[in-house]
ChimeraX commands (.cxc) that place a marker at each C-alpha (Angstrom):
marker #1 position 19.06,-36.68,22.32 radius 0.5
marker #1 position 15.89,-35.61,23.74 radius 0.5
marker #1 position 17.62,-32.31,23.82 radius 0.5
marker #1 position 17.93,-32.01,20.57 radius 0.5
marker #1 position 14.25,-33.57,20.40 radius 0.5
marker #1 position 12.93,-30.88,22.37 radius 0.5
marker #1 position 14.08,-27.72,20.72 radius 0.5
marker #1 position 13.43,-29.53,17.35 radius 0.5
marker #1 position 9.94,-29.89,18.64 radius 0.5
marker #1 position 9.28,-25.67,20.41 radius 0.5
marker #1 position 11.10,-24.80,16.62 radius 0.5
marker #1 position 8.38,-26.58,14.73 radius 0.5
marker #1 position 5.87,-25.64,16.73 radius 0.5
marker #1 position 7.03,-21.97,16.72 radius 0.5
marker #1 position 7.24,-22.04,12.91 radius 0.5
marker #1 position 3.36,-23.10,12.79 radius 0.5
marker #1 position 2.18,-20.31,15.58 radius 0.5
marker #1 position 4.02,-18.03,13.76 radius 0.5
marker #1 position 2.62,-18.50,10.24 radius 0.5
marker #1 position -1.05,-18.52,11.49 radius 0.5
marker #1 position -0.64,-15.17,13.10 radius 0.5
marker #1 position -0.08,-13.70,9.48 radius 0.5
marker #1 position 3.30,-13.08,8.25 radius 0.5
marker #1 position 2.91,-12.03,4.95 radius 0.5
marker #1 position 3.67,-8.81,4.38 radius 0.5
marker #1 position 4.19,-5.67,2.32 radius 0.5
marker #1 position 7.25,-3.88,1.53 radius 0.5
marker #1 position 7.57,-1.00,-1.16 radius 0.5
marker #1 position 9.90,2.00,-1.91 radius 0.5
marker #1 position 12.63,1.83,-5.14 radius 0.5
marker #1 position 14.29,-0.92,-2.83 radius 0.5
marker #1 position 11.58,-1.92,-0.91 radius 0.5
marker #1 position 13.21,-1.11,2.13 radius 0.5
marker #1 position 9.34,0.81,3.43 radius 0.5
marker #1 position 7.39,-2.17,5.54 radius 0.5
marker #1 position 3.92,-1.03,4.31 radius 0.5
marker #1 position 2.38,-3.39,6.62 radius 0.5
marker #1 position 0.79,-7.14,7.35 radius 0.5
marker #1 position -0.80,-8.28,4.13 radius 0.5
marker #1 position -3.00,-11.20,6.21 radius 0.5
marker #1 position -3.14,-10.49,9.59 radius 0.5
marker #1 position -6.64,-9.50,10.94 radius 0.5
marker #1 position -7.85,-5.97,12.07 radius 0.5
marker #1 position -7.11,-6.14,15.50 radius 0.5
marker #1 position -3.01,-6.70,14.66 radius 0.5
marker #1 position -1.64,-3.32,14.82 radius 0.5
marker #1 position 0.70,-3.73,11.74 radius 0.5
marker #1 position -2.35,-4.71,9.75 radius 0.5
marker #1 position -3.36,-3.22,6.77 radius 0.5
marker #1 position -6.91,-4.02,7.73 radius 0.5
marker #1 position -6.23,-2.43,11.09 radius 0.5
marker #1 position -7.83,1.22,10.48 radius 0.5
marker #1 position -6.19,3.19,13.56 radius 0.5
marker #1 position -2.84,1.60,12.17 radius 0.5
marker #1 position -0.04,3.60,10.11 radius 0.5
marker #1 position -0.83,0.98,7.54 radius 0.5
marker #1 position -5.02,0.46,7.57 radius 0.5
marker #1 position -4.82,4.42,7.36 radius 0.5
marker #1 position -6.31,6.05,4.57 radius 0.5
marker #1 position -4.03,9.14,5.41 radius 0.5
marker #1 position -1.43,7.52,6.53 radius 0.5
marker #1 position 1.75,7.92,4.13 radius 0.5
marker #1 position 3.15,4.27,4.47 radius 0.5
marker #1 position -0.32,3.23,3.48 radius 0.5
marker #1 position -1.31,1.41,0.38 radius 0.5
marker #1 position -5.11,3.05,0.97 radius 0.5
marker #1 position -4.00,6.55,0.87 radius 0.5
marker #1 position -5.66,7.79,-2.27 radius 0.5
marker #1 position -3.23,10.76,-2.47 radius 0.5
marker #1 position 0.31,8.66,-0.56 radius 0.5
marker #1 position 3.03,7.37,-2.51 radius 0.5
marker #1 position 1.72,3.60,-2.11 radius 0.5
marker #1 position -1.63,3.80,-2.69 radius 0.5
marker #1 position -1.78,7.14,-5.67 radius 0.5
marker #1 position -2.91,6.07,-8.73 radius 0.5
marker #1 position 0.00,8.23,-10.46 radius 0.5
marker #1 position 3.08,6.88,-8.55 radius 0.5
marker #1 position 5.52,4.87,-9.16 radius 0.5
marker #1 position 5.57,3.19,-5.71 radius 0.5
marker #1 position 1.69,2.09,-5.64 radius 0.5
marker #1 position -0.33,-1.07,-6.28 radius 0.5
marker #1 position -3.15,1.02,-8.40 radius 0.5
marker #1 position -0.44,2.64,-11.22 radius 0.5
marker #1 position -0.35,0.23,-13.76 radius 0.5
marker #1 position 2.63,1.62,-14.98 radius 0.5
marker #1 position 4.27,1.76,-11.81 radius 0.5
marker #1 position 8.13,0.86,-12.01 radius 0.5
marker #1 position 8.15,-0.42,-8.38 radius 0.5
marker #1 position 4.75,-1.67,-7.25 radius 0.5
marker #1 position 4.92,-3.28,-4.06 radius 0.5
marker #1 position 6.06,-6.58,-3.29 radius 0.5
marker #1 position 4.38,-9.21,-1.11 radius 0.5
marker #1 position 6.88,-11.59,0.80 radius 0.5
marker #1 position 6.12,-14.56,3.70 radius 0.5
marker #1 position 7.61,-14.89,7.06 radius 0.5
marker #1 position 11.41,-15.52,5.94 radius 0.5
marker #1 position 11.32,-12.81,3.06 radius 0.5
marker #1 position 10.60,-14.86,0.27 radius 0.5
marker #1 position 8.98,-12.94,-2.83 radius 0.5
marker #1 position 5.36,-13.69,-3.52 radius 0.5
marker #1 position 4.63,-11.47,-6.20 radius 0.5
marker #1 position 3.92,-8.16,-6.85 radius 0.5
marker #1 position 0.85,-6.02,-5.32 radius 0.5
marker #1 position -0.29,-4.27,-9.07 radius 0.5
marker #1 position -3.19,-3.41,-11.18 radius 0.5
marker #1 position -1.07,-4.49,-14.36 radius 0.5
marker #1 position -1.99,-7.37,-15.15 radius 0.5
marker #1 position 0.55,-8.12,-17.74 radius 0.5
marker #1 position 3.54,-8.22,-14.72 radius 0.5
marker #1 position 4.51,-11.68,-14.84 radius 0.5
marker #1 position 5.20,-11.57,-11.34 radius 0.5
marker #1 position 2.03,-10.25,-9.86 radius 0.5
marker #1 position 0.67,-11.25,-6.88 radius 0.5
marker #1 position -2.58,-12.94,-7.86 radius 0.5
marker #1 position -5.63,-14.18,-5.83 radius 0.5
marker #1 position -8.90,-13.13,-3.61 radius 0.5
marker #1 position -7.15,-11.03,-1.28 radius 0.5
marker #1 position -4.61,-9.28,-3.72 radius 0.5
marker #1 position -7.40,-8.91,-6.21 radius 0.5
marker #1 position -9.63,-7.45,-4.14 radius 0.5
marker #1 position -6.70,-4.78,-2.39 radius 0.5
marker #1 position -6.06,-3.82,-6.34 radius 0.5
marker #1 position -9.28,-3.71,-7.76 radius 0.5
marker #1 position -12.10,-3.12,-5.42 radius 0.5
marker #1 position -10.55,-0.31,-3.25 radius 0.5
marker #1 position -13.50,1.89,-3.55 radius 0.5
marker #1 position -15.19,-1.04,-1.80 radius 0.5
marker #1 position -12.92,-1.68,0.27 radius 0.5
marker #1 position -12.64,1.82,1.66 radius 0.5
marker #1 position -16.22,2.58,1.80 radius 0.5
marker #1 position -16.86,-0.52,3.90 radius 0.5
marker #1 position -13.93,0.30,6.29 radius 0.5
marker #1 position -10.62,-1.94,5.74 radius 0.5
marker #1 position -11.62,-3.57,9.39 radius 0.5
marker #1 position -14.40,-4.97,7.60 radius 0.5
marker #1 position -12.43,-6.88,5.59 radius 0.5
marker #1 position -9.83,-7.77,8.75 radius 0.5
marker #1 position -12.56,-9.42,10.41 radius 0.5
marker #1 position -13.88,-11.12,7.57 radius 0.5
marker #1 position -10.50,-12.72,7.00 radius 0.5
marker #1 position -10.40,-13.87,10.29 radius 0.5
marker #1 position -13.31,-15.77,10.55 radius 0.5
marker #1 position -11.95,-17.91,7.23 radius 0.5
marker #1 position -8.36,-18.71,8.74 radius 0.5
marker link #1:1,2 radius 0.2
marker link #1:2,3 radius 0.2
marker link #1:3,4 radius 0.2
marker link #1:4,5 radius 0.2
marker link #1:5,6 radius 0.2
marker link #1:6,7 radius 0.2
marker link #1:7,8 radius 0.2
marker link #1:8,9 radius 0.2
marker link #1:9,10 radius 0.2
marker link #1:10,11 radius 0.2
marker link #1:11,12 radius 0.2
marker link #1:12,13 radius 0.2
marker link #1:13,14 radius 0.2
marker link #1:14,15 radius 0.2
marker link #1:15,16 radius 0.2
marker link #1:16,17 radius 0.2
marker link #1:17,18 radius 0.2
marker link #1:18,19 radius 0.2
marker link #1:19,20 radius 0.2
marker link #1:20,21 radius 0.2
marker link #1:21,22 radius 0.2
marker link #1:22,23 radius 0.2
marker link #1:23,24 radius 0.2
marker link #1:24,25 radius 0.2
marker link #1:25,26 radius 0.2
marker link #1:26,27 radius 0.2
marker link #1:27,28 radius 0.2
marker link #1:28,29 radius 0.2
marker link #1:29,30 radius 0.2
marker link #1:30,31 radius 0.2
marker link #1:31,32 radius 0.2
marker link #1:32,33 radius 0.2
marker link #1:33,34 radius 0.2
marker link #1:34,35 radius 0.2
marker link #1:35,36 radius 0.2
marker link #1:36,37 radius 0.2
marker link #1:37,38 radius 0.2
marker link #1:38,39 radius 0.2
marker link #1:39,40 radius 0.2
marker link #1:40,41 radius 0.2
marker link #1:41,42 radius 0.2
marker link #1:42,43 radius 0.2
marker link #1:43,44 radius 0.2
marker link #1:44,45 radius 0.2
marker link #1:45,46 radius 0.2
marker link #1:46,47 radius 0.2
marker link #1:47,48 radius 0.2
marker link #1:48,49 radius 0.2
marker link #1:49,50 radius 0.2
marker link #1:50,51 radius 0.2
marker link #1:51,52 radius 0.2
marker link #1:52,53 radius 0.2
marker link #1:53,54 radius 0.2
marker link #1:54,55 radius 0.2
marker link #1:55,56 radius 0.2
marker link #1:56,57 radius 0.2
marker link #1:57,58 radius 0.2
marker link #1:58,59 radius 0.2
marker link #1:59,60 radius 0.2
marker link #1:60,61 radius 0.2
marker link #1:61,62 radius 0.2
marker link #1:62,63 radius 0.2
marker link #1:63,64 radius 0.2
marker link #1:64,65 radius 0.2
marker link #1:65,66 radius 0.2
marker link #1:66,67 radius 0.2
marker link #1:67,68 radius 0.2
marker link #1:68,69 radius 0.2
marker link #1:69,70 radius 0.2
marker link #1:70,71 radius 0.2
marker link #1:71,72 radius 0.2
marker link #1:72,73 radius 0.2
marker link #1:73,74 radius 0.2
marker link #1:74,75 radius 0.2
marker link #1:75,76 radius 0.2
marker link #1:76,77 radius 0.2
marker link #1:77,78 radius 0.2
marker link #1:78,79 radius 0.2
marker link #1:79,80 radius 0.2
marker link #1:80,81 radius 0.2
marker link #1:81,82 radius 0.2
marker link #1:82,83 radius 0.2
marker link #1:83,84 radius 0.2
marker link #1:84,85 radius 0.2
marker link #1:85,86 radius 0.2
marker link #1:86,87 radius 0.2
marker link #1:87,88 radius 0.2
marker link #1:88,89 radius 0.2
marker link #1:89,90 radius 0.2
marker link #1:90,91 radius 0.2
marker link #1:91,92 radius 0.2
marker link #1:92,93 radius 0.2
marker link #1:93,94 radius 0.2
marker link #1:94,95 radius 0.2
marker link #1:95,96 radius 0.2
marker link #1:96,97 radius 0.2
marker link #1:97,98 radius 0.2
marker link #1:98,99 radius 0.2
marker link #1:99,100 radius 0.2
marker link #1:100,101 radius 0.2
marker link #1:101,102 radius 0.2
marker link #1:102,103 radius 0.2
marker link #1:103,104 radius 0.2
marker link #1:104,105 radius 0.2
marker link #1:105,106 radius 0.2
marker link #1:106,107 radius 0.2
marker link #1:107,108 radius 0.2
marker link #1:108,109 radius 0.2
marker link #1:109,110 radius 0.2
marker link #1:110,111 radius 0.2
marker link #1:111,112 radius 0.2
marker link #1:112,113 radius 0.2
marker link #1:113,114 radius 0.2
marker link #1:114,115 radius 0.2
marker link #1:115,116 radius 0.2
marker link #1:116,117 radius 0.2
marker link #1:117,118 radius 0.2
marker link #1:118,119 radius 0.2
marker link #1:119,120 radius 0.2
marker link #1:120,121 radius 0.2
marker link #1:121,122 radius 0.2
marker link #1:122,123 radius 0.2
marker link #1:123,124 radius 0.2
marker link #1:124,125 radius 0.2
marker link #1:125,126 radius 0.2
marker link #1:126,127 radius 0.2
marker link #1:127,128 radius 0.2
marker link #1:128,129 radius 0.2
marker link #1:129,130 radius 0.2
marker link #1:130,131 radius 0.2
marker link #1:131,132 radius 0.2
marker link #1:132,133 radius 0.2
marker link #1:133,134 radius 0.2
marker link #1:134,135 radius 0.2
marker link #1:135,136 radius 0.2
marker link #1:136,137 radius 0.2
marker link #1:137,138 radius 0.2
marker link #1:138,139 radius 0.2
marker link #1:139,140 radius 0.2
marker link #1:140,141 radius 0.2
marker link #1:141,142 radius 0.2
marker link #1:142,143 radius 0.2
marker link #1:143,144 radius 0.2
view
């Protein structure tokens, strides 16, 4: 019994360290089989996409969503957050994979991911990349 106390316990408790490191993340491609990188994890995590040395902080990275002229972050593919006519935006899942919407400018997709941080990733990227993505890493930190 306190066996099964015990690992019921370290499974909880891993559940809860887990989820405050930031385990949402990005995934895009025509079967979103392309990680595109931590959606809430600060700047220092390397898988961040508010880490700027990272693959996916990068603006010239090509499995970033801030690459102006990549397939996830052009404003003319179909594979990007910033084409509102984009046939497979990216999608936003937690730590066991469940979908959490939709990273997209189009706002009539039912299923778009909607609040501070996805609103400002879709529609203040000019501010976003002028101020450095770390900026905003850090920021996010401080509020968790």
């Amino acid at each position: 019994m306190r066996k099964l106390a015990l690992i019921l316990f370290l499974t909880v408790i891993s559940s809860i360290a887990a989820n405050a490191q930031g385990l949402t993340k990005i995934y895009g491609g025509k079967h979103y089989d392309q990680f595109l990188g931590c959606f809430d994890c600060d700047s220092q995590t390397p898988k961040s996409i508010w880490s700027f040395f990272s693959d996916y902080g990068s603006a010239h990275s090509p499995k970033s969503i801030w690459n102006e002229r990549g397939r996830y972050g052009s404003v003319t593919s179909n594979y990007s957050p910033y084409n509102p006519k984009a046939k497979y935006p990216p999608r936003v899942v937690d730590g066991s994979g469940k979908l959490l919407g939709y990273l997209t400018v189009n706002k009539d997709n039912p299923n778009r991911l909607q609040g501070s941080i996805a609103d400002l990733i879709c529609f203040s990227r000019a501010m976003v990349l002028k101020d450095g993505v770390e900026t905003y890493g850090e920021i996010f930190e401080k509020v968790r």
